[in-house]
KEKE-3310 file (N, C-alpha, C; in steps of 0.2 Angstrom, whole numbers, plus 5000, padded with zeros to 4 digits):
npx = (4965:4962:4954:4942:4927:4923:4911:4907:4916:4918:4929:4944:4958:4974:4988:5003:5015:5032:5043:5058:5072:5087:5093:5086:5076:5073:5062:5052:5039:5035:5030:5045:5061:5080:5091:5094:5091:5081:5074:5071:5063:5054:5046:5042:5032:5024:5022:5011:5002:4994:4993:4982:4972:4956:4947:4955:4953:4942:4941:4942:4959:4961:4971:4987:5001:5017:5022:5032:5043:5058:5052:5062:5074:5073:5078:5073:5069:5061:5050:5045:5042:5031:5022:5020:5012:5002:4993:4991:4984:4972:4957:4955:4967:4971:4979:4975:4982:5000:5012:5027:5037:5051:5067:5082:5095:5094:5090:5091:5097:5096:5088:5075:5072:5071:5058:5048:5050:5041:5029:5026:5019:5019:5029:5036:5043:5055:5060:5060:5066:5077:5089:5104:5110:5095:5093:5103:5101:5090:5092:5092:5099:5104:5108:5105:5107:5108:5094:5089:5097:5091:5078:5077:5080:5070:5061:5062:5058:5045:5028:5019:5023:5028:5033:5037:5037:5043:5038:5044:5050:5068:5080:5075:5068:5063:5073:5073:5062:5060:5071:5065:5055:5061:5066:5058:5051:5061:5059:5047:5036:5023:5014:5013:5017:5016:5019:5013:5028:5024:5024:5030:5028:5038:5047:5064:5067:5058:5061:5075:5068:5062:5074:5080:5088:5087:5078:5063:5056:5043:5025:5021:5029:5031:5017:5019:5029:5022:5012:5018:5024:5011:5007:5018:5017:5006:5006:5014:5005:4997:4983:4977:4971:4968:4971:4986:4990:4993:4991:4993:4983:4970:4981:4978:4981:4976:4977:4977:4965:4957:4959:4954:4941:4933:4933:4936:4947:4964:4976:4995:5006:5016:5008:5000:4985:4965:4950:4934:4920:4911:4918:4936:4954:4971:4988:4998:5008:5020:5035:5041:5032:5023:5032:5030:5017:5007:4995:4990:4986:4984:4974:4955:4939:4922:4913:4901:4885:4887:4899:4906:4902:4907:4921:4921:4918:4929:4941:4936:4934:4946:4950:4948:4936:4928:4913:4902:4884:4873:4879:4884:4870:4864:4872:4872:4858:4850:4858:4864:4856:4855:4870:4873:4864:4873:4882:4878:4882:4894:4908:4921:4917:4907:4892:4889:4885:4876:4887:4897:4910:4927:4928:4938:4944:4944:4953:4963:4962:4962:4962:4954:4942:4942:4942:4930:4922:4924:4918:4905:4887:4880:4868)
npy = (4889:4888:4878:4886:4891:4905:4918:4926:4940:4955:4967:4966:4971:4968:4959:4958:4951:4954:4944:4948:4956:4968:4968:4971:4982:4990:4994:4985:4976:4972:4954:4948:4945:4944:4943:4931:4919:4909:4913:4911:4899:4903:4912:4900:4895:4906:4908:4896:4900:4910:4907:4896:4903:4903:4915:4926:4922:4923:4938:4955:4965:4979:4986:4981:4979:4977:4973:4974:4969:4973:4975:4979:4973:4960:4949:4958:4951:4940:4949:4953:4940:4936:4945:4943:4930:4934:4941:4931:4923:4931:4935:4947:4958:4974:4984:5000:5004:5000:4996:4997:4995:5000:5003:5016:5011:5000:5006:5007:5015:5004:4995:5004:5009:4994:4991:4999:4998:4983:4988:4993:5008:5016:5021:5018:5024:5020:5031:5035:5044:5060:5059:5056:5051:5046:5038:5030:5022:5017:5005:5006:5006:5015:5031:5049:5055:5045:5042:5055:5053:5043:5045:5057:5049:5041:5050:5055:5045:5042:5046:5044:5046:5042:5045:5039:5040:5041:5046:5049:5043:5036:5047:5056:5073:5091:5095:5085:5083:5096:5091:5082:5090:5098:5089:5084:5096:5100:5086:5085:5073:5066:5060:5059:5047:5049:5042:5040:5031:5019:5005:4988:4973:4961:4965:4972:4984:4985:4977:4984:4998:4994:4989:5000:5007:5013:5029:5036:5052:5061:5061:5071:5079:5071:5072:5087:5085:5081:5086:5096:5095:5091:5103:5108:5101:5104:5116:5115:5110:5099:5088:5081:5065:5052:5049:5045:5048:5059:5067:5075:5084:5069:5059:5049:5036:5022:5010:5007:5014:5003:4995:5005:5006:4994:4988:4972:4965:4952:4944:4938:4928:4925:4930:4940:4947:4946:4952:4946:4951:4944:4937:4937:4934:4930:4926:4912:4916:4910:4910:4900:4887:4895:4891:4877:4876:4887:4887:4889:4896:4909:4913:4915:4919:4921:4935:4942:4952:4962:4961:4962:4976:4984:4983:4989:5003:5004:5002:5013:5028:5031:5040:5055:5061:5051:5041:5039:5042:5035:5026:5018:5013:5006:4995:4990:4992:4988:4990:5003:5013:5012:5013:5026:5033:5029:5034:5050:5066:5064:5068:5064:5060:5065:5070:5074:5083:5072:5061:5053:5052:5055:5068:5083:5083:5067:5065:5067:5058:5045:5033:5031:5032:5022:5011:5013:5011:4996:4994:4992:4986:4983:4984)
npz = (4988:4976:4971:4973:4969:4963:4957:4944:4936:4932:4933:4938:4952:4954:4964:4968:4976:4982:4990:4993:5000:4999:5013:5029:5036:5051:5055:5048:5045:5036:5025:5020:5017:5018:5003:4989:4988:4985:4976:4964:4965:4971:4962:4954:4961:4962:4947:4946:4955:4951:4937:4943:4944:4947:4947:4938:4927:4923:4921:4918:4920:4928:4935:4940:4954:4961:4975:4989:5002:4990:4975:4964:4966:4963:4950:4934:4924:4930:4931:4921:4918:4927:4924:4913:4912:4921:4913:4900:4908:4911:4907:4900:4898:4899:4906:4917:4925:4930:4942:4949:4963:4972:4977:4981:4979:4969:4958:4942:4927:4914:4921:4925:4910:4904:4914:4909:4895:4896:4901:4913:4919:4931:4944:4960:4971:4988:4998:5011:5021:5019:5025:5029:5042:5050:5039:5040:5054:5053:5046:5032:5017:5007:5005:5006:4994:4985:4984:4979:4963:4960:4960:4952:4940:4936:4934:4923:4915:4920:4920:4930:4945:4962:4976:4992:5008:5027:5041:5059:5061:5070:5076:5068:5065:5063:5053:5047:5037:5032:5025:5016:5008:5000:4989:4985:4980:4969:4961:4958:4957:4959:4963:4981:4995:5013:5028:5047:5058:5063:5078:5078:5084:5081:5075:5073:5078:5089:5097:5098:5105:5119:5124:5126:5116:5107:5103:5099:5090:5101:5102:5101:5093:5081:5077:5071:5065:5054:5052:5047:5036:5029:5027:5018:5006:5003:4998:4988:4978:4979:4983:4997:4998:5004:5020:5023:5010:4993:4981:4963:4952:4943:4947:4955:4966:4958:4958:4974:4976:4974:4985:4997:4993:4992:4982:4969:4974:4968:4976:4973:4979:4994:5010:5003:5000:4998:4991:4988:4984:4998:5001:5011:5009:5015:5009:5015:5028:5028:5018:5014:5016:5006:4991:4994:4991:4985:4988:5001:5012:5028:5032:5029:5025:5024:5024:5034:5031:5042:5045:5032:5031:5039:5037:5025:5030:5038:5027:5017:5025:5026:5014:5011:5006:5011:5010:4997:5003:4995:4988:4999:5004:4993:4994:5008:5014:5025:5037:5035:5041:5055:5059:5053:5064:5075:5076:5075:5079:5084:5086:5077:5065:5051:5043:5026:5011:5007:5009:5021:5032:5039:5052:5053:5066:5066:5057:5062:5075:5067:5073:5085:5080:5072:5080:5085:5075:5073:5086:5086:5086:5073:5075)
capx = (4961:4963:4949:4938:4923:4922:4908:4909:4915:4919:4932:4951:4964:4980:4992:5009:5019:5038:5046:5064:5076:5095:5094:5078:5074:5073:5056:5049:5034:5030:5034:5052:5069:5086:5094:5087:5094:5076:5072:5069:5058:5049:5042:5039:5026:5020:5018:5008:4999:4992:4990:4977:4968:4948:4944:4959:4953:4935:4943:4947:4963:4961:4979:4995:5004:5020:5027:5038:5050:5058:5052:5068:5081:5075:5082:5070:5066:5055:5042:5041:5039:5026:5019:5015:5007:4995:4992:4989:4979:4967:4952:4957:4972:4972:4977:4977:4990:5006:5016:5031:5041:5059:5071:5088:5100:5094:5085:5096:5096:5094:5082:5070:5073:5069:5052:5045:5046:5037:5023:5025:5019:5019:5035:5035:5053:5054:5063:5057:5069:5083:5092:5108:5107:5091:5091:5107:5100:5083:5094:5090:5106:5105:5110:5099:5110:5106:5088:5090:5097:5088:5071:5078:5080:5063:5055:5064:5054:5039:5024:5018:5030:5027:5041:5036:5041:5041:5038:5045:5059:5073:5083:5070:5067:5061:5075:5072:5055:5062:5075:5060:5050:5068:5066:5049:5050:5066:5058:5042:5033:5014:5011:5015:5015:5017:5017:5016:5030:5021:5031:5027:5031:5039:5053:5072:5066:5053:5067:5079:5066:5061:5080:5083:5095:5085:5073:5060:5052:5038:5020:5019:5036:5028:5012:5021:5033:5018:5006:5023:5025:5005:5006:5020:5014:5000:5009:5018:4999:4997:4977:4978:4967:4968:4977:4993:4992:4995:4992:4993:4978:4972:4987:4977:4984:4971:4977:4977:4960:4952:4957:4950:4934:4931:4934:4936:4957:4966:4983:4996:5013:5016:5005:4998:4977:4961:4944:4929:4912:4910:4926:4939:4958:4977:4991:5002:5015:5027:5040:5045:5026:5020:5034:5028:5011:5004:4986:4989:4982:4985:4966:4950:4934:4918:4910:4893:4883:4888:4907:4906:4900:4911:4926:4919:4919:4934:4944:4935:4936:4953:4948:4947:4930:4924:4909:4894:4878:4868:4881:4881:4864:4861:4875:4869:4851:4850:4865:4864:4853:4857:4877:4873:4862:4877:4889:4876:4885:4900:4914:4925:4913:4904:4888:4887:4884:4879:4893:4900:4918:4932:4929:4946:4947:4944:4956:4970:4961:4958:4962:4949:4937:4939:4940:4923:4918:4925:4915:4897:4888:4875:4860)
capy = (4894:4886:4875:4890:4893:4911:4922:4930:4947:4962:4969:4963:4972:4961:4964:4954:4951:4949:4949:4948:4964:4965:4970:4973:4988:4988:4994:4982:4972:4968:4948:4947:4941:4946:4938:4931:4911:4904:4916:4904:4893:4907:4915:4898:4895:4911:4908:4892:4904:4915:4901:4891:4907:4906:4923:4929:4918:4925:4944:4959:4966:4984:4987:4976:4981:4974:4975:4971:4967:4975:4968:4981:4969:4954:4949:4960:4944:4937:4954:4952:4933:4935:4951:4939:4924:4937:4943:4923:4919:4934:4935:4952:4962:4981:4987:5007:5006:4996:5000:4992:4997:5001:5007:5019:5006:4996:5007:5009:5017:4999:4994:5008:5006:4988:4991:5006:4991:4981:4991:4998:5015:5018:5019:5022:5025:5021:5036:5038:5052:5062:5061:5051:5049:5042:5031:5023:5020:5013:5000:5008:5006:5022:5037:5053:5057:5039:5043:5059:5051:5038:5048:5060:5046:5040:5056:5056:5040:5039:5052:5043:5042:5041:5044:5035:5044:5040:5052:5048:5036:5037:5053:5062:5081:5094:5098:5080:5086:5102:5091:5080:5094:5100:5083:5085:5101:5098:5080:5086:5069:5066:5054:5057:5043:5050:5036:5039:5026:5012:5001:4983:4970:4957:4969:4972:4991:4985:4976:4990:5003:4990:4989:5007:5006:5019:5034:5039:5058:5061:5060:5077:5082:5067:5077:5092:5084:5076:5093:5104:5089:5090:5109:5107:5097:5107:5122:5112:5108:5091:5086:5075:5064:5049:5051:5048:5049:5065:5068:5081:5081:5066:5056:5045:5028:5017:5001:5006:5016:4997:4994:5010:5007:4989:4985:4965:4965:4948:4945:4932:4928:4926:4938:4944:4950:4948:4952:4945:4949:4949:4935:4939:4929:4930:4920:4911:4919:4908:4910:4890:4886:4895:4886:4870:4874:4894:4888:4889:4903:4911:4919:4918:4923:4924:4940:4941:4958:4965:4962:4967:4984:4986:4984:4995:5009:5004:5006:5018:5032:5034:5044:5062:5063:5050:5037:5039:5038:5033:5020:5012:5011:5002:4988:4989:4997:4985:4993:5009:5019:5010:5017:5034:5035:5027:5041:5055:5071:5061:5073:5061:5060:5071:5066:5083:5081:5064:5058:5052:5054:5058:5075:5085:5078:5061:5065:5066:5053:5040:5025:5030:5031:5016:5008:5016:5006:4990:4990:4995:4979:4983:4987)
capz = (4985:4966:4967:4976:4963:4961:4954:4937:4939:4927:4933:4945:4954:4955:4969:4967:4981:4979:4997:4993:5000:5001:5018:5031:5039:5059:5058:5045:5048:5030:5024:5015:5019:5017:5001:4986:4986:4983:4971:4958:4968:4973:4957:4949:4965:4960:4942:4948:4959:4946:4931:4944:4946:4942:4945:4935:4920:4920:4923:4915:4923:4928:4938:4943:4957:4961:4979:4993:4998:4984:4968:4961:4967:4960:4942:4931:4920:4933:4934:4916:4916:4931:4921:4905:4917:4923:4906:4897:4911:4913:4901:4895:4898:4898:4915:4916:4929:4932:4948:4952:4971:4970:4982:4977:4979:4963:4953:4936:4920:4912:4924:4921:4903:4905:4916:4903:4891:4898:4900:4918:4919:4938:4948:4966:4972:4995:5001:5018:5024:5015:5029:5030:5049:5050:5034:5041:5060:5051:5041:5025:5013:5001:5006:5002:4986:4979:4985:4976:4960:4959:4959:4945:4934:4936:4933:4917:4912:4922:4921:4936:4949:4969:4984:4999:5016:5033:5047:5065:5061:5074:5074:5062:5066:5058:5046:5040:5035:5025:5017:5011:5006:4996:4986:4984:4975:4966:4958:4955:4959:4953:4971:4988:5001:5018:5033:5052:5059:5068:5077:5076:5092:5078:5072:5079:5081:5094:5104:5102:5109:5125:5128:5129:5116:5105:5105:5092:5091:5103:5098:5097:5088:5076:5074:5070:5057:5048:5050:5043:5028:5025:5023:5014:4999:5001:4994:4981:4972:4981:4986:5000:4996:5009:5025:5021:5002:4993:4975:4959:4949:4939:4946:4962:4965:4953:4963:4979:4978:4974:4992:5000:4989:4994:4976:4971:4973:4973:4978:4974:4984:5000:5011:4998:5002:4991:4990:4981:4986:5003:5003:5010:5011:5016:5008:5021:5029:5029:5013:5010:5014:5000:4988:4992:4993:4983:4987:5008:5016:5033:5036:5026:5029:5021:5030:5036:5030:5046:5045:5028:5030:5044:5033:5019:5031:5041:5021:5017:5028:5026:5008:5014:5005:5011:5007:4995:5007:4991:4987:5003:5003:4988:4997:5016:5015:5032:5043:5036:5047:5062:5059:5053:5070:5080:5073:5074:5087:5086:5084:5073:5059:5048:5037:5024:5005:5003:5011:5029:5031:5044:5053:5052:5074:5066:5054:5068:5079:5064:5075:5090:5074:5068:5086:5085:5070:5075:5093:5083:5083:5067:5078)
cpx = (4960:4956:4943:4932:4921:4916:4911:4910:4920:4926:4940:4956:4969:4986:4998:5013:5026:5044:5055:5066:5082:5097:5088:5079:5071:5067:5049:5045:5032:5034:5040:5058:5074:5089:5089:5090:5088:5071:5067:5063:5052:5042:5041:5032:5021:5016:5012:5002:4992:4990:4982:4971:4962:4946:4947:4957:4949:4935:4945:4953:4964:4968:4982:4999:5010:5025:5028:5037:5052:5058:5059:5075:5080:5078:5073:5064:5060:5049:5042:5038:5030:5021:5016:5010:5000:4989:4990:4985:4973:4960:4954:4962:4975:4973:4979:4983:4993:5009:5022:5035:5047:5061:5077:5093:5101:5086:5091:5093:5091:5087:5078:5068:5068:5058:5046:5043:5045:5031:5019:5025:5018:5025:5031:5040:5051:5061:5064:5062:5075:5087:5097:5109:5102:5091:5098:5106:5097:5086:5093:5098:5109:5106:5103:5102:5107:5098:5085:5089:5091:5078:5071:5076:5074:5057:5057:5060:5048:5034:5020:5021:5027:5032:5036:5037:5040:5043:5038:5051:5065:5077:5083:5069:5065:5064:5075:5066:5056:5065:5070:5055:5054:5067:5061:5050:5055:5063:5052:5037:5026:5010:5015:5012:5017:5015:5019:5021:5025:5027:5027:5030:5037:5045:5059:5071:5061:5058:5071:5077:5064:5069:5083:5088:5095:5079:5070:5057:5049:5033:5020:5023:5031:5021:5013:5025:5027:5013:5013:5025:5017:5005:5011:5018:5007:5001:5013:5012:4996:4990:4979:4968:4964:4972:4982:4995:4988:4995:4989:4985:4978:4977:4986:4982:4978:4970:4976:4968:4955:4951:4951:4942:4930:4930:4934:4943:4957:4974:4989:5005:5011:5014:5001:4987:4973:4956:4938:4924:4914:4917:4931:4947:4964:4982:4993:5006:5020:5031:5040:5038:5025:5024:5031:5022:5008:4998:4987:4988:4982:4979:4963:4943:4927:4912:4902:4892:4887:4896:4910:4907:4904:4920:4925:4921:4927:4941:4942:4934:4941:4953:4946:4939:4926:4920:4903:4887:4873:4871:4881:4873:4863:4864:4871:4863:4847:4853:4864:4863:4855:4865:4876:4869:4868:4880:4888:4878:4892:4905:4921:4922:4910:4900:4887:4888:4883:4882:4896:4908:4921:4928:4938:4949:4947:4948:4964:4968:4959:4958:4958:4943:4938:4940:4932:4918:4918:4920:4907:4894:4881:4869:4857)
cpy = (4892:4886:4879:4891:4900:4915:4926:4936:4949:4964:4967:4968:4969:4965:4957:4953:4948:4949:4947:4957:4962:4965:4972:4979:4987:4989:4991:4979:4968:4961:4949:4944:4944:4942:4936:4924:4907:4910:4912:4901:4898:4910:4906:4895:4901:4910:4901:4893:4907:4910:4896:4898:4907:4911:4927:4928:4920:4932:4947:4964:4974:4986:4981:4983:4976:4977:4971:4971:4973:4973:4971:4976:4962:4956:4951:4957:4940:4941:4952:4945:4933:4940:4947:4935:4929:4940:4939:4924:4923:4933:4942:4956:4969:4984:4995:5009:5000:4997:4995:4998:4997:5005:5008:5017:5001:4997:5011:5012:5010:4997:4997:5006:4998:4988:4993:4998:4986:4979:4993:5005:5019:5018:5024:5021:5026:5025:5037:5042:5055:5066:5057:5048:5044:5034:5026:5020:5017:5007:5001:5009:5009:5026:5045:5057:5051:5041:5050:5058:5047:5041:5054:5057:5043:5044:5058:5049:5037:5047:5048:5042:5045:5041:5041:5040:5041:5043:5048:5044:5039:5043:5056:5071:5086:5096:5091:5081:5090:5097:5086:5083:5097:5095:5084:5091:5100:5093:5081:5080:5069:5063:5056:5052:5046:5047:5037:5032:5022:5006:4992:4978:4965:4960:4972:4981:4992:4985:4981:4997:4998:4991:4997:5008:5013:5022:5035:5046:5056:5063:5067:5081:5075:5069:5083:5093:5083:5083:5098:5097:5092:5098:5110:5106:5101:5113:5121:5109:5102:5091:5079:5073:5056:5050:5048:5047:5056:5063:5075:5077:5077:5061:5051:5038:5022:5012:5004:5009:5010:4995:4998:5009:5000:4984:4976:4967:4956:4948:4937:4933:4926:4933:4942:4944:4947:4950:4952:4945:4953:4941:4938:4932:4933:4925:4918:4915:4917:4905:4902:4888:4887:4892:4880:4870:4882:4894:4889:4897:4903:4913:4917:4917:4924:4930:4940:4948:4962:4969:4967:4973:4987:4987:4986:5002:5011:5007:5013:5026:5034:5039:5049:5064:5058:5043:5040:5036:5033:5024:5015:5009:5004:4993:4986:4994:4995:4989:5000:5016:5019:5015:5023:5037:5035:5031:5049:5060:5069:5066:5069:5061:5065:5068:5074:5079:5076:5060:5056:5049:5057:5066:5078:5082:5073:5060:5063:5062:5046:5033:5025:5030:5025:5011:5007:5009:4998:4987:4993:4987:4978:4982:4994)
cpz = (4977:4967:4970:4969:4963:4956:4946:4939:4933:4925:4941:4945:4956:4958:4968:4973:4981:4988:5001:4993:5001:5008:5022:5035:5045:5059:5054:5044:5042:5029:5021:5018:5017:5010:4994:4984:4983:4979:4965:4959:4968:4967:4952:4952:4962:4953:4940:4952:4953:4941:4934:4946:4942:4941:4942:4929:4920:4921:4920:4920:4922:4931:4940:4946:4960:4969:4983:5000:4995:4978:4962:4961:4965:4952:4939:4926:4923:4934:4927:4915:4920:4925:4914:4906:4917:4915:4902:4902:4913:4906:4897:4900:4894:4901:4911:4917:4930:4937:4948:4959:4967:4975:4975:4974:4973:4960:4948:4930:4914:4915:4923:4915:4902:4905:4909:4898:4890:4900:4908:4917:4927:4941:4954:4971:4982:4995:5007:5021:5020:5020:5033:5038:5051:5046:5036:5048:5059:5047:5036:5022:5008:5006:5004:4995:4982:4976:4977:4967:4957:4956:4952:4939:4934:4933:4926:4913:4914:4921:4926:4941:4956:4971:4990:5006:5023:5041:5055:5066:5067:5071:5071:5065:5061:5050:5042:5034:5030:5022:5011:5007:4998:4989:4983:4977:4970:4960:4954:4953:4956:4959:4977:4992:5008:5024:5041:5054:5065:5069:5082:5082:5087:5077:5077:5083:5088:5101:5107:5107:5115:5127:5128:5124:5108:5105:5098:5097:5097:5100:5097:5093:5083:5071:5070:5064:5053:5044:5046:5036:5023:5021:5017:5006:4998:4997:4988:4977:4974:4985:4991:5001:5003:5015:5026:5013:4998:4986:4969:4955:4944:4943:4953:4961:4964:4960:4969:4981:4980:4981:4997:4997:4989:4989:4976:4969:4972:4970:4979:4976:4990:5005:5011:5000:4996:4994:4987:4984:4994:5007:5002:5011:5012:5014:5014:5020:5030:5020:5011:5011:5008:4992:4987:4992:4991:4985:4997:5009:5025:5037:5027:5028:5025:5025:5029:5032:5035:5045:5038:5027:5033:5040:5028:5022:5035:5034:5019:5017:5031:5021:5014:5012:5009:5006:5004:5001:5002:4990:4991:5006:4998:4993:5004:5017:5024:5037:5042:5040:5053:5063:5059:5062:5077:5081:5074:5079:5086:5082:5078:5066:5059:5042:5032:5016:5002:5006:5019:5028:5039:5045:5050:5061:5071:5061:5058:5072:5076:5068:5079:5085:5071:5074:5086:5080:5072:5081:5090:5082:5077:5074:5077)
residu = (UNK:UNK:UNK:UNK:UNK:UNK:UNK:UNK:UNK:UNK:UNK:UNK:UNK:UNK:UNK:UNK:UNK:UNK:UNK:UNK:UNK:UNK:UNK:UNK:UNK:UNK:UNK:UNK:UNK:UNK:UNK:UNK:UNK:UNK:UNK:UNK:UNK:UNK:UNK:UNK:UNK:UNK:UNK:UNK:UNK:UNK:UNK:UNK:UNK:UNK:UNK:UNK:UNK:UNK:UNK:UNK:UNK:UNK:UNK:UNK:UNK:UNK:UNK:UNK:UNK:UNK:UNK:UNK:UNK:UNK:UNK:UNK:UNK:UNK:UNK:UNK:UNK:UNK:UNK:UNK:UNK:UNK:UNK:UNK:UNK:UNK:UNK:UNK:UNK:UNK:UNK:UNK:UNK:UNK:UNK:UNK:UNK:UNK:UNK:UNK:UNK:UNK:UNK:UNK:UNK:UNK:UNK:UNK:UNK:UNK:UNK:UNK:UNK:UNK:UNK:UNK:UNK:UNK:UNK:UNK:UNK:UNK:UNK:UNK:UNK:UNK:UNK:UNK:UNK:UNK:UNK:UNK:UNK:UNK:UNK:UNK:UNK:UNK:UNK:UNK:UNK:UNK:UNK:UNK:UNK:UNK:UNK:UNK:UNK:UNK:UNK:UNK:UNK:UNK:UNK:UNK:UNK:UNK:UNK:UNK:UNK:UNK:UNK:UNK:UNK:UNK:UNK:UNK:UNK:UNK:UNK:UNK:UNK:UNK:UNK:UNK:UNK:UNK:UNK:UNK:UNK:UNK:UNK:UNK:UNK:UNK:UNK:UNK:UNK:UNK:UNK:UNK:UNK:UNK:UNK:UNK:UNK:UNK:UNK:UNK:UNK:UNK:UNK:UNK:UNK:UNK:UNK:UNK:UNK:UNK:UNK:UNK:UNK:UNK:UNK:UNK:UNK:UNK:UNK:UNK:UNK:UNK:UNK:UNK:UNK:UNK:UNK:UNK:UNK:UNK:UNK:UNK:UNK:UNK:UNK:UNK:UNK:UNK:UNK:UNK:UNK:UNK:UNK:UNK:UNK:UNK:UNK:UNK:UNK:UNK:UNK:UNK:UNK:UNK:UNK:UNK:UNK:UNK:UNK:UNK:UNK:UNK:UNK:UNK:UNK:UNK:UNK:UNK:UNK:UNK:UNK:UNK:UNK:UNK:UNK:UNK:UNK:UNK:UNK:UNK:UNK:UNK:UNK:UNK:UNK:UNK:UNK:UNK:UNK:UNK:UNK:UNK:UNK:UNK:UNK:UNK:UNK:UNK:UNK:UNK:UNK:UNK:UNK:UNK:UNK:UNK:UNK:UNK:UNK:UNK:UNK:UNK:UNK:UNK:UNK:UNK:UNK:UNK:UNK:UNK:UNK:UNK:UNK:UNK:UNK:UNK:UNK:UNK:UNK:UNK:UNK:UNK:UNK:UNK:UNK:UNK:UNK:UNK:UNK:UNK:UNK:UNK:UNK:UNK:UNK:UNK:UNK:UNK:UNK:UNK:UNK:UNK:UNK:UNK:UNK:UNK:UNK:UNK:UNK:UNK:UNK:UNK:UNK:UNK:UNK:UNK:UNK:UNK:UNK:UNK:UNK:UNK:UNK:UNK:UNK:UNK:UNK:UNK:UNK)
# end
């Protein structure tokens, strides 16, 4: 990817990928590892990464995002070195937002302190239950007091802060629900993330459910948690604004909308996504590859019209409003019609003000709606 010649563009979302944790999670699919021995090695692939970057040199840097893994448990020294790289090597440096991830386990007084200045203004603290049972079945290594803690002191230093959650997790149930609802209100957050669990064929939770050796909810006890979660935060002032993200006014996730909005992202580490135009890429996903080698890529892609649009709508149509008709006109005045006609009667969708967007069915059936989108073939 270095020697890729990249278009001038205005504005970059920067997505970092650090995917060291002290311990993995049974039902974890994202890249990381246990341990942090090649830590070292790793971040200075990275800062070899980001330095050969053209489109980061001809770019003003609207948000850095820092996740995992946990980028909390590396040495704190390495986010702000990577944090300077991107900062030297972009054309200008102003970003709105900063995020870094963080689990309970190795989130400190110092370390906040530290992050703050540095020039993170975003925390988003993984929770996913406040329910000691759960979090010690799923492999998660805090407790819900740390959880608790840990979210305090953040709120003491952050005016954006995020909890994470995730609904269905092994021996979840409704009072897991209330005690994260307990947390919630207690914290007084600015972000919620709320994630049905998906369970991925690669990870030890897939194995343990094929061998019988455990049980998750039922799909409708998981509906049930999620709809008494949604109302929940609905009565605590919280707009749910994508389907599983949850916010106070004013306090969206900048970085993450770039996705949803088809923005140009690009993304460095192993793993790590971009977007430019209508290219798209994947680093590799093998950890000691991208050591000996930052520029190897797992997947890339230059999309046709077609594809393109297809994955405008396929991000897109997670945002609860929804897509501008106007706007995608201007991009696909080709495809346009032809979709809005595909879609028309279709009980999952909804074209009203301008806009095409999820129904409220297609809100609860998003994946047979974006099946939908996927088997459409721009005619």
């Amino acid at each position: 990817m270095g020697g890729y010649l990249y278009p001038f563009m205005n504005e970059v979302y920067v997505y970092i990928h650090i995917p060291f944790c002290e311990k993995k999670c049974i039902y974890c699919d994202f890249l990381s590892i246990a341990g942090k021995s090649i830590e070292k090695e790793y971040f200075q692939s990275l800062t070899r990464d980001i330095e050969s970057s053209d489109i980061l040199k001809s770019s003003v840097v609207k948000t850095v995002y820092f996740g995992g893994g946990t980028p909390s448990y590396v040495d704190e020294r390495y986010i702000e070195k990577t944090l300077n790289t991107v900062a030297k090597t972009s054309k200008a440096f102003n970003p709105e937002e900063i995020t870094i991830e963080l689990n309970p386990e190795s989130t400190d007084k110092n370390k906040i302190s530290f992050y703050r200045s540095i020039g993170v203004n975003r925390a988003s603290l993984g929770v996913q239950a406040m329910d000691d049972v759960v979090l010690n079945i799923s492999g998660r290594i805090h407790d819900a007091a740390q959880a608790q803690r840990a979210a305090s002191l953040l709120r003491k230093s952050f005016d954006n802060l995020n909890l994470d959650f995730i609904v269905g997790l092994p021996k979840s149930s409704m009072k897991t629900v209330k005690e994260n609802l307990k947390l919630i209100e207690k914290v007084n957050p600015d972000h919620v993330s709320v994630y049905m669990l998906e369970v991925h064929k690669e990870t030890p939770l897939f194995s343990l459910l094929k061998r019988g050796k455990i049980r998750l909810p039922s799909d409708d006890e998981m509906a049930e948690m999620f709809d008494f979660m949604m109302e929940g935060l609905k009565g605590l002032g919280f707009e749910r604004y994508e389907i599983s993200n949850f916010a106070k006014e004013g306090k969206r996730s900048l970085h993450n909308l770039s996705y949803w909005l088809s923005k140009d992202y690009i993304g460095f580490g192993a793993s790590a996504g971009g977007h430019v135009g209508n290219y798209r890429y994947v680093k590799t996903l093998n950890i000691k590859e991208y050591i000996e080698n930052p520029f190897a890529l797992s997947y890339e892609n230059h999309n046709t019209d077609c594809e393109e649009f297809k994955e405008t709508l396929f991000m897109g149509l997670r945002l609860i409003e929804g897509l501008s008709i106007k706007d995608l006109e201007k991009r696909f005045s080709n495809l346009l019609e032809g979709f809005l006609m595909y879609i028309s009667g279709d009980e999952l969708f909804s074209i009203e003000d301008g806009r095409v967007k999820l129904s409220t069915i297609g809100l609860d059936f998003s994946s047979i709606a974006f099946e939908k989108i996927v088997g459409w073939n721009c005619e």
